[in-house]
N, CA, C and O atoms as a GROMACS GRO file, in nm:
protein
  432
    1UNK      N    1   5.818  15.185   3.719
    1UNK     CA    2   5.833  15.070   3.632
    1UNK      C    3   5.979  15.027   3.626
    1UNK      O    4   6.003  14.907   3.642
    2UNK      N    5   6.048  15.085   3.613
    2UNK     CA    6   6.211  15.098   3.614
    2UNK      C    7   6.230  15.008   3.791
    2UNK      O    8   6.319  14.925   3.808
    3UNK      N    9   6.166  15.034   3.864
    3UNK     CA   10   6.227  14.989   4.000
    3UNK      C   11   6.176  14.884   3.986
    3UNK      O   12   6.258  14.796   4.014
    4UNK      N   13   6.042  14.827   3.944
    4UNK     CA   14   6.014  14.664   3.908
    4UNK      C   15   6.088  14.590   3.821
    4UNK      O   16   6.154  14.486   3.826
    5UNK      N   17   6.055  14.689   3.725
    5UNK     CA   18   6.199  14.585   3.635
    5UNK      C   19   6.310  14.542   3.648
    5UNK      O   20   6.360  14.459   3.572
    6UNK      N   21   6.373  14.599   3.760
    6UNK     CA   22   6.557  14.587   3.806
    6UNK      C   23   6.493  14.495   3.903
    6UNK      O   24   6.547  14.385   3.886
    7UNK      N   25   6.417  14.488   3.984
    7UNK     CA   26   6.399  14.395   4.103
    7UNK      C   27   6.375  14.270   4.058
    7UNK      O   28   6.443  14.172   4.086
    8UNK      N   29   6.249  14.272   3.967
    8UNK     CA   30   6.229  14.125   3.896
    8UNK      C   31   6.330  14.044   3.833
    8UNK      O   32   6.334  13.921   3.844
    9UNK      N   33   6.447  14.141   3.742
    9UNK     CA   34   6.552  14.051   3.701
    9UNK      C   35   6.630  14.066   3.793
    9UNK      O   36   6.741  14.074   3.740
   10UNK      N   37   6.642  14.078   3.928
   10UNK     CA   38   6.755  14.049   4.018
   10UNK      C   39   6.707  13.933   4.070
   10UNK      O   40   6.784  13.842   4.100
   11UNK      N   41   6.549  13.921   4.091
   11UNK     CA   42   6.502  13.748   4.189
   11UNK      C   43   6.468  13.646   4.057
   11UNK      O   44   6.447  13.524   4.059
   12UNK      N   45   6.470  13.740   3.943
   12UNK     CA   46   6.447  13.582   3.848
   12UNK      C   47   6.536  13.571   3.788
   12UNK      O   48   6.563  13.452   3.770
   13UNK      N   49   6.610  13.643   3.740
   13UNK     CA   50   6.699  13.638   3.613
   13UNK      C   51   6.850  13.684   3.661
   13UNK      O   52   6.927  13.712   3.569
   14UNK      N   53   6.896  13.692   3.786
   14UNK     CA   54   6.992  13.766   3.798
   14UNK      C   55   7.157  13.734   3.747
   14UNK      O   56   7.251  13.813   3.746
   15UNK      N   57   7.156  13.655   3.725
   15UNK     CA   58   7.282  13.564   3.653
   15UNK      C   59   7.283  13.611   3.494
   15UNK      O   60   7.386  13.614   3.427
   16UNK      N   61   7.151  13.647   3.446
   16UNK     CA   62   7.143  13.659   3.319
   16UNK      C   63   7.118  13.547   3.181
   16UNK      O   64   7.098  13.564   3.061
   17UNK      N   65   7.133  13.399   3.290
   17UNK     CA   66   7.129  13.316   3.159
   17UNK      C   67   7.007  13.259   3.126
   17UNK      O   68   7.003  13.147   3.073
   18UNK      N   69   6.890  13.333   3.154
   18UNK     CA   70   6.777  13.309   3.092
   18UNK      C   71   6.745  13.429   3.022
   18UNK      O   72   6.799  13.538   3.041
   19UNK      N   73   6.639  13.400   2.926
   19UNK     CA   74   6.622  13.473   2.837
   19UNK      C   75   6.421  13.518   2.846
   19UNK      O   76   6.332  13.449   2.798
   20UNK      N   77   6.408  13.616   2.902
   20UNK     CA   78   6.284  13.631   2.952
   20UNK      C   79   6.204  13.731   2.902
   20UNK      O   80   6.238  13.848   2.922
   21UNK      N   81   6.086  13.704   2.832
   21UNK     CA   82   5.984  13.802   2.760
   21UNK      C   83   5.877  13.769   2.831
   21UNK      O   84   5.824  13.660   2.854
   22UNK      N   85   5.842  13.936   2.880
   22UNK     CA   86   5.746  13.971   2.996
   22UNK      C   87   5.647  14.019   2.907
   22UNK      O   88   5.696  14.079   2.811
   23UNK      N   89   5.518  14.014   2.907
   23UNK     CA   90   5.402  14.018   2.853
   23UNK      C   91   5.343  14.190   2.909
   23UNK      O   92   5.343  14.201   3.032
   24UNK      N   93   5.317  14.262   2.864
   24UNK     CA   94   5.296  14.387   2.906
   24UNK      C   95   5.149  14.477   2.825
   24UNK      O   96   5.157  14.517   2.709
   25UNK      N   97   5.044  14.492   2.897
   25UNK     CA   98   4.957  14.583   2.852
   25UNK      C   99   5.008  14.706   2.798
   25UNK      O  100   5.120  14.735   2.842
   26UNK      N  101   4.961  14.782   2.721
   26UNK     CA  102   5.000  14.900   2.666
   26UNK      C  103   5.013  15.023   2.771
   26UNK      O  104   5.040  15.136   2.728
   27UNK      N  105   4.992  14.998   2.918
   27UNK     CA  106   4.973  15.136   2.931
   27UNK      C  107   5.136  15.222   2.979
   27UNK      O  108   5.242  15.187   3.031
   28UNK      N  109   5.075  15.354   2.924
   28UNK     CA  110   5.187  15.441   2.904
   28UNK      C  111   5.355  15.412   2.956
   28UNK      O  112   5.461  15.424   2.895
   29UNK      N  113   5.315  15.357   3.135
   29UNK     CA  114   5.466  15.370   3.205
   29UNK      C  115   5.508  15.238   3.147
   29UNK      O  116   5.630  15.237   3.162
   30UNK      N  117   5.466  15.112   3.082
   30UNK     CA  118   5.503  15.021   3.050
   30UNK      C  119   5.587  15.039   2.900
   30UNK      O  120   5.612  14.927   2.856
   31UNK      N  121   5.635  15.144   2.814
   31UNK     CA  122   5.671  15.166   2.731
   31UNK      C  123   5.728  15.340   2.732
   31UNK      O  124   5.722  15.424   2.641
   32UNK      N  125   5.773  15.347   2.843
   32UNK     CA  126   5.864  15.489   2.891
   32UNK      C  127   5.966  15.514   2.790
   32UNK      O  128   6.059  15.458   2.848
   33UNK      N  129   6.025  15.565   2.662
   33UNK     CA  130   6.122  15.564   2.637
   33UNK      C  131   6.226  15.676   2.713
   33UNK      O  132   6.284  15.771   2.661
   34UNK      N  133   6.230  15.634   2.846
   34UNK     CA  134   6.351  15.646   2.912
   34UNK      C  135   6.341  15.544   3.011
   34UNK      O  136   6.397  15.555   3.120
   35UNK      N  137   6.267  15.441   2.976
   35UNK     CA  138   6.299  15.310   3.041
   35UNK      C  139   6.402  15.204   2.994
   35UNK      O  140   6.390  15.145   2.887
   36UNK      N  141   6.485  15.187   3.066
   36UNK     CA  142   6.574  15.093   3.033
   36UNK      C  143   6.587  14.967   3.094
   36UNK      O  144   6.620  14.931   3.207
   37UNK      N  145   6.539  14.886   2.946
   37UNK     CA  146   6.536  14.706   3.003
   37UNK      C  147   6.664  14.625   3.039
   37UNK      O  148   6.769  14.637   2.977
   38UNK      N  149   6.648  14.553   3.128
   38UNK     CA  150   6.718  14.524   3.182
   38UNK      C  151   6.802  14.394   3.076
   38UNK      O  152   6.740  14.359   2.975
   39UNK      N  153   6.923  14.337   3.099
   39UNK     CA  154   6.946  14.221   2.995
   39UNK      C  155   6.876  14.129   3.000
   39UNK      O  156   6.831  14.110   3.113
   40UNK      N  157   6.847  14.062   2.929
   40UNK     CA  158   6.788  13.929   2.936
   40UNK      C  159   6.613  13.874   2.944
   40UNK      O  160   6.543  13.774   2.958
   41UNK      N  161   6.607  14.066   2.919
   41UNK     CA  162   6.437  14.075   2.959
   41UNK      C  163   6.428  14.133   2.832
   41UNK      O  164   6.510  14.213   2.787
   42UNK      N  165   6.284  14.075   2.749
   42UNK     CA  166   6.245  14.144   2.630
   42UNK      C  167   6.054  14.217   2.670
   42UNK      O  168   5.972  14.125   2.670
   43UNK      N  169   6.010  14.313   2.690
   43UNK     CA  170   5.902  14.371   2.697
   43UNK      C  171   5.832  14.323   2.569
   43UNK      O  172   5.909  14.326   2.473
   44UNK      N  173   5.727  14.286   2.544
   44UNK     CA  174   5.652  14.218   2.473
   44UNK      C  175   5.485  14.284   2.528
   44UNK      O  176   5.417  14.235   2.618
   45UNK      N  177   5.453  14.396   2.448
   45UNK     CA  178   5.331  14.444   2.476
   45UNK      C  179   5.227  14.311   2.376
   45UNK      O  180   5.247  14.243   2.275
   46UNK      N  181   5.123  14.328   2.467
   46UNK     CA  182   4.969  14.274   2.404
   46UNK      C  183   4.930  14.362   2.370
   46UNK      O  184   4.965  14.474   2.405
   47UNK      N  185   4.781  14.313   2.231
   47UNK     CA  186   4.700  14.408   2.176
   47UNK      C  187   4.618  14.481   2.252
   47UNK      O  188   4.583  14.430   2.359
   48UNK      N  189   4.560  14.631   2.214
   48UNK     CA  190   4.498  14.688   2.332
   48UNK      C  191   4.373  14.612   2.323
   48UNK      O  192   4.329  14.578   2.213
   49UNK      N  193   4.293  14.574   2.469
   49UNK     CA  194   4.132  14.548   2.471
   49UNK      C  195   4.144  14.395   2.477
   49UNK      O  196   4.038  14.343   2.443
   50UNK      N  197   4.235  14.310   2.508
   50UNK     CA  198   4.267  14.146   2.500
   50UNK      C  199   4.294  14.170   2.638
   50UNK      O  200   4.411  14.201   2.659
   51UNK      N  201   4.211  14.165   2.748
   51UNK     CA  202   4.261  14.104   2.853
   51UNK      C  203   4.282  13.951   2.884
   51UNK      O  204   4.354  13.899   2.970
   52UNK      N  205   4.208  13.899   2.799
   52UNK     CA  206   4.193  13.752   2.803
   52UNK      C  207   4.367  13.698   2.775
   52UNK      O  208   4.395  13.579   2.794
   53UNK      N  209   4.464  13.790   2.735
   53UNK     CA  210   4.589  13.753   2.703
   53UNK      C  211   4.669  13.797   2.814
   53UNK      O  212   4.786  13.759   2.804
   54UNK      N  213   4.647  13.853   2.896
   54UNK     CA  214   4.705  13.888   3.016
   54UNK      C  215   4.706  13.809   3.129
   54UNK      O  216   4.616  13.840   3.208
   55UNK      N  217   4.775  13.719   3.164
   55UNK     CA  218   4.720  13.614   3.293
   55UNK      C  219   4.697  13.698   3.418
   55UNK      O  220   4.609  13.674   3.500
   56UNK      N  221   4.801  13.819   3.427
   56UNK     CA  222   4.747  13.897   3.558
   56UNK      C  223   4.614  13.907   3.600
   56UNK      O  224   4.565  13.880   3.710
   57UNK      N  225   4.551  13.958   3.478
   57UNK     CA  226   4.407  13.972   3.509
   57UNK      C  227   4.308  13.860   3.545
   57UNK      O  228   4.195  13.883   3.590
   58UNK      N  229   4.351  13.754   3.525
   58UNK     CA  230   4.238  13.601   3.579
   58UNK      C  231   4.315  13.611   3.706
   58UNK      O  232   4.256  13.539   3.786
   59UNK      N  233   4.420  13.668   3.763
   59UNK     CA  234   4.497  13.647   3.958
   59UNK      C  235   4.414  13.746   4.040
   59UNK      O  236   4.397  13.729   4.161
   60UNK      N  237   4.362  13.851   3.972
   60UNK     CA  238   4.300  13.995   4.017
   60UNK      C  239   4.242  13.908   4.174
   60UNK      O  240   4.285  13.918   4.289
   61UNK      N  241   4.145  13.836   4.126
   61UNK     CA  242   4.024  13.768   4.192
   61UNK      C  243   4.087  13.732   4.325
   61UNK      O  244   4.073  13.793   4.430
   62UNK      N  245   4.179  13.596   4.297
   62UNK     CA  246   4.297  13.582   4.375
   62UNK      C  247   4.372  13.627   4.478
   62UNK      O  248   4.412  13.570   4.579
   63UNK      N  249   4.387  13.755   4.433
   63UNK     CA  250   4.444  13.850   4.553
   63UNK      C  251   4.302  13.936   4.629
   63UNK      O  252   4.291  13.979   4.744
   64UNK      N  253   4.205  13.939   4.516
   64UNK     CA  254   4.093  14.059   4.649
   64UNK      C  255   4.012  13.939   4.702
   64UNK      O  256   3.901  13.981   4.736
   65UNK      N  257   4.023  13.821   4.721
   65UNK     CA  258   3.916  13.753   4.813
   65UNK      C  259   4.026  13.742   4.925
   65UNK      O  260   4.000  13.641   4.990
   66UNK      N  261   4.112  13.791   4.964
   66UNK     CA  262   4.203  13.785   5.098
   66UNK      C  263   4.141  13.974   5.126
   66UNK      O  264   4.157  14.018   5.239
   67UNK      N  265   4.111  14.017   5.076
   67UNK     CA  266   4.125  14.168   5.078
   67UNK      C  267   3.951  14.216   5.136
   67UNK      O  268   3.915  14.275   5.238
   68UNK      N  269   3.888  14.170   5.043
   68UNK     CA  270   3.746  14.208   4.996
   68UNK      C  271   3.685  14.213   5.159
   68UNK      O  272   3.690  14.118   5.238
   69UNK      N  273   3.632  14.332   5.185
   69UNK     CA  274   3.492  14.369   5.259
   69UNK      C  275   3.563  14.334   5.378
   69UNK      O  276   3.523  14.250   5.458
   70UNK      N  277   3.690  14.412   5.390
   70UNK     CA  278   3.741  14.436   5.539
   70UNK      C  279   3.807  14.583   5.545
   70UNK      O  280   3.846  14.633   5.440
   71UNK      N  281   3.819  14.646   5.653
   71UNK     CA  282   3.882  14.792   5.723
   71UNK      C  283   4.043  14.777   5.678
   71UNK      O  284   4.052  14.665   5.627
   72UNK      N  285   4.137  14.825   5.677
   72UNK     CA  286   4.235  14.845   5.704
   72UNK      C  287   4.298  14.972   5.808
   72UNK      O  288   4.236  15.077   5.792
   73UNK      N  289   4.364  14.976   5.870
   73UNK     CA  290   4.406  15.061   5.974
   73UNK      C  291   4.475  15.070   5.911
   73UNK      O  292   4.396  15.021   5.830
   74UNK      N  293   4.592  15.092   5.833
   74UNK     CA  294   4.647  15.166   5.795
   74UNK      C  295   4.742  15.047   5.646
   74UNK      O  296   4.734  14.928   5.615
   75UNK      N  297   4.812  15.154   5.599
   75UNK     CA  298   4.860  15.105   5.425
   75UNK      C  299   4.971  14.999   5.479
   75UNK      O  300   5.002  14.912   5.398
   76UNK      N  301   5.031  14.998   5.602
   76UNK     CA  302   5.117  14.883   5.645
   76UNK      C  303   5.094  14.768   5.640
   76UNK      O  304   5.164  14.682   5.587
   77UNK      N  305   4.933  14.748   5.726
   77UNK     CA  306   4.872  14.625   5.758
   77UNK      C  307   4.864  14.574   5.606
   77UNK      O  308   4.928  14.478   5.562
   78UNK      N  309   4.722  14.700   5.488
   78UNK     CA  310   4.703  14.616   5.404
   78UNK      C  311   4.837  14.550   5.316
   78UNK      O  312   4.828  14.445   5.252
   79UNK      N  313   4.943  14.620   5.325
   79UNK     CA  314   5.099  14.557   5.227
   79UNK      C  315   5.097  14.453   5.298
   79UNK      O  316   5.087  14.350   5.231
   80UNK      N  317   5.106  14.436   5.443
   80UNK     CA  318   5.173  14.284   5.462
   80UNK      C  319   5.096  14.198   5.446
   80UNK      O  320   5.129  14.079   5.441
   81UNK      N  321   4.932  14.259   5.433
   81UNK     CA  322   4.856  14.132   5.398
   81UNK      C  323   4.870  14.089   5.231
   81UNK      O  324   4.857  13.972   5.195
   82UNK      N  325   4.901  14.213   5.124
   82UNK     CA  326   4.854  14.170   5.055
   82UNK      C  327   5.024  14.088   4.989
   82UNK      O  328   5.033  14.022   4.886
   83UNK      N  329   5.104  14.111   5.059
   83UNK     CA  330   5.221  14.044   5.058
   83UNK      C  331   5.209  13.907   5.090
   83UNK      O  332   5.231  13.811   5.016
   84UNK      N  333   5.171  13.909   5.210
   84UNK     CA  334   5.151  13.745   5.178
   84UNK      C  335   5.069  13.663   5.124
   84UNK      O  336   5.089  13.542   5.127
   85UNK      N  337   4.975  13.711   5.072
   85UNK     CA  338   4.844  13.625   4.969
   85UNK      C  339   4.971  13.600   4.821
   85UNK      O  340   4.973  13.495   4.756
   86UNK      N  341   5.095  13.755   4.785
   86UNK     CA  342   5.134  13.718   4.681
   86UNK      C  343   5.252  13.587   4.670
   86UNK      O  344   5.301  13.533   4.571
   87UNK      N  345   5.272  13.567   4.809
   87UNK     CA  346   5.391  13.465   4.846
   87UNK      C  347   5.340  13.331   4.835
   87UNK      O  348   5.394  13.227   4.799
   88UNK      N  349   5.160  13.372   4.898
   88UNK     CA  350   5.115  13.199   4.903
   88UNK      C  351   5.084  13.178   4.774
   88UNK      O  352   5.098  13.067   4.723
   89UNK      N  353   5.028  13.304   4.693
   89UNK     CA  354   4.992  13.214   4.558
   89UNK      C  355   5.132  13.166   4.476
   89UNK      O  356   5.132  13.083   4.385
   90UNK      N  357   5.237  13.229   4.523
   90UNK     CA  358   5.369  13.232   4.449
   90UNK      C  359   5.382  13.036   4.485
   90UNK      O  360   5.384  12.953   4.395
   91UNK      N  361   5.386  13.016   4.577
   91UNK     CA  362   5.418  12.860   4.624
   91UNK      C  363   5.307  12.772   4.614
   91UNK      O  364   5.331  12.657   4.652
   92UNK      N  365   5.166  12.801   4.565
   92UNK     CA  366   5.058  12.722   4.465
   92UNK      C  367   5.005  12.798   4.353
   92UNK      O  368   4.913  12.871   4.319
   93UNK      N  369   5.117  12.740   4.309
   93UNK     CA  370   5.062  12.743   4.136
   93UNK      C  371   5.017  12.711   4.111
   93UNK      O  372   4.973  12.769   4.012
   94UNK      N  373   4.947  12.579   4.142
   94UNK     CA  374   4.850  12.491   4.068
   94UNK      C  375   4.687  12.579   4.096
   94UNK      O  376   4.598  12.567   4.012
   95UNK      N  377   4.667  12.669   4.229
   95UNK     CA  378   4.559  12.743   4.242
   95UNK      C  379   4.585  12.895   4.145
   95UNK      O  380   4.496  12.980   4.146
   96UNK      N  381   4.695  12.915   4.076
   96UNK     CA  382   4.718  13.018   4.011
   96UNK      C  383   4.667  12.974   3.833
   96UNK      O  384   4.578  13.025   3.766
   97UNK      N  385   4.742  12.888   3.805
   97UNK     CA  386   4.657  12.785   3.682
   97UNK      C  387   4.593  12.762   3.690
   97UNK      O  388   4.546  12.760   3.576
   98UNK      N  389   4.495  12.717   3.784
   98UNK     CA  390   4.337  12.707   3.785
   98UNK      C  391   4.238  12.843   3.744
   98UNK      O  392   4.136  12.837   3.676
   99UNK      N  393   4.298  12.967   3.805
   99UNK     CA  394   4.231  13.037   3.808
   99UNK      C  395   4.287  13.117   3.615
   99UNK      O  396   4.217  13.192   3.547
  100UNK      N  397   4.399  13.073   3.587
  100UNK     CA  398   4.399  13.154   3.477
  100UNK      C  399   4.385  13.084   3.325
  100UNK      O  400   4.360  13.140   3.218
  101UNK      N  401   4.417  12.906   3.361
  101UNK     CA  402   4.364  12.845   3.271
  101UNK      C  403   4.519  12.814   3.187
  101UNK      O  404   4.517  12.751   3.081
  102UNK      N  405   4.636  12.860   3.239
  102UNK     CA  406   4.742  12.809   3.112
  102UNK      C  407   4.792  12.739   3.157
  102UNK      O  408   4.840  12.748   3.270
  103UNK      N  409   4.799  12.600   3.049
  103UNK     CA  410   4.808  12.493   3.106
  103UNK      C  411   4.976  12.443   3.134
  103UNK      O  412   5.011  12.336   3.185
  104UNK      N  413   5.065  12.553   3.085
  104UNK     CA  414   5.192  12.559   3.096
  104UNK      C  415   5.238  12.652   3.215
  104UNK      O  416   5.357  12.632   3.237
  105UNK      N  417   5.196  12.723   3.279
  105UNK     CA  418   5.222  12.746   3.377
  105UNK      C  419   5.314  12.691   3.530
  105UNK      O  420   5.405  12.729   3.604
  106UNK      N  421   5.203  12.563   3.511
  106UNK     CA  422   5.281  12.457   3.616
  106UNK      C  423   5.406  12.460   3.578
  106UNK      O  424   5.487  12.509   3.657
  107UNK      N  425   5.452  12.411   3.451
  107UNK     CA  426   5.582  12.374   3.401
  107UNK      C  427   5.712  12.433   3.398
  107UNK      O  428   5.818  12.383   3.359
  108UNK      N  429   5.679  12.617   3.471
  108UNK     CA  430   5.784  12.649   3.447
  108UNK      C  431   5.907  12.653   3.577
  108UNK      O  432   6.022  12.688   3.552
   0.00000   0.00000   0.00000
């Protein structure tokens, strides 16, 4: 969790002058107290059993219909595939808001 968190505020936030609260399910590694947040990032857990508040979970779909009911030869192939399904949805958002429904999304 610690190695996502330093990476994410180095490609989003790395200057520091935004001010960014990341939405976080309860589970355990997401609230490490020997995790240390990075500046400019505030961890903001949801209630337990609300997935409906989690947008990750409406992308799930998103990423396994590139995935679903094929072999992989090995954990390389499936990363670079599933790397680039996360790049294309990264550059249509508008198919990422569709699928999760917030209508602010586009906007940011």
């Amino acid at each position: 969790m610690q190695i996502a968190l330093n990476t994410f505020t180095q490609q989003v936030n790395c200057d520091h002058q935004k001010l960014i609260i990341l939405l976080l399910d309860q589970a355990g590694w997401h609230s490490s107290h020997k995790l240390r947040v990075p500046d400019g990032l505030i961890l903001y857990p949801i209630p337990p059993y609300t997935p409906q508040l989690n947008p990750t979970e409406c992308v799930w779909s998103l990423l396994r219909e590139r995935l679903a009911n094929r072999v992989w030869n090995d954990l390389d192939t499936l990363e670079t595939i599933l790397s680039q399904r996360c790049l294309w949805l990264m550059q249509n958002p508008h198919i990422v808001k569709g699928a999760a429904g917030f209508d602010w999304l586009c906007n940011i």
